[in-house]
C-alpha positions in Angstrom: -11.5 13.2 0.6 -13.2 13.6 3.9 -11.7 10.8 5.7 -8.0 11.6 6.7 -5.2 9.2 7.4 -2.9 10.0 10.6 0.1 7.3 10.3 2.3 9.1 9.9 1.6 11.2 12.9 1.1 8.0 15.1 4.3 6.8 13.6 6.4 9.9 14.7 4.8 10.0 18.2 6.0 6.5 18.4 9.2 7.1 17.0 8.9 4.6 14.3 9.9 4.2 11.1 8.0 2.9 7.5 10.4 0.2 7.4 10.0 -0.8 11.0 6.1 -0.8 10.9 6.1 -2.6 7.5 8.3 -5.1 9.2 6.2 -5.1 12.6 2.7 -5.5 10.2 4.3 -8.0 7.2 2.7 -5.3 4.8 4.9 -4.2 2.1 6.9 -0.5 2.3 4.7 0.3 -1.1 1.7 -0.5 0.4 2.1 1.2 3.7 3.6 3.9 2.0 0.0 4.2 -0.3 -2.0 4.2 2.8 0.4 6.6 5.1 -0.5 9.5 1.9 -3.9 8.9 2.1 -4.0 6.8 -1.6 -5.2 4.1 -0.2 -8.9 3.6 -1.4 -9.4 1.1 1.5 -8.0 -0.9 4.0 -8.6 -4.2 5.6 -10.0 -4.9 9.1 -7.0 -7.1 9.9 -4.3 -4.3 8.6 -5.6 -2.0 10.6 -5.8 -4.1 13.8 -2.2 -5.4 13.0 -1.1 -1.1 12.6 -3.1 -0.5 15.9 -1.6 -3.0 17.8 2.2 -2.4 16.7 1.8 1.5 17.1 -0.1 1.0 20.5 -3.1 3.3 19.3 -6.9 3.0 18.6 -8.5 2.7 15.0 -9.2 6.7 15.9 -5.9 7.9 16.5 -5.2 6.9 12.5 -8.4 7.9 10.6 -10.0 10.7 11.0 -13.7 11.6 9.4 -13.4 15.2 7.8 -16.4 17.7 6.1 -15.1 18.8 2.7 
């Protein structure tokens, strides 16, 4: 899949945990946990605003576009 997901990169650079950001977001550990593997087959607008704002970090910093 050419687009890459980074949260878990953004969340060690942070020193966060899943269970912080799921708290900080009110998304649930299973969820985040689908989208921080790269699962995730999309995500919302808001989500990602609400991940942005509690990692302090641009849309960028968490997906990234790749060429297979």
């Amino acid at each position: 899949m050419p687009i890459i997901v980074n949260l878990d990169v953004m969340m060690a650079k942070r020193k966060m945990s899943l269970n912080e950001l799921s708290e900080k977001v009110d998304i649930t550990l299973s969820n985040l946990s689908i989208l921080k593997t790269g699962k995730a087959k999309a995500v919302r607008f808001s989500t990602l605003e609400a991940i942005c704002q509690a990692l302090d970090c641009q849309p960028g910093d968490i997906l990234e576009f790749r060429e297979e």
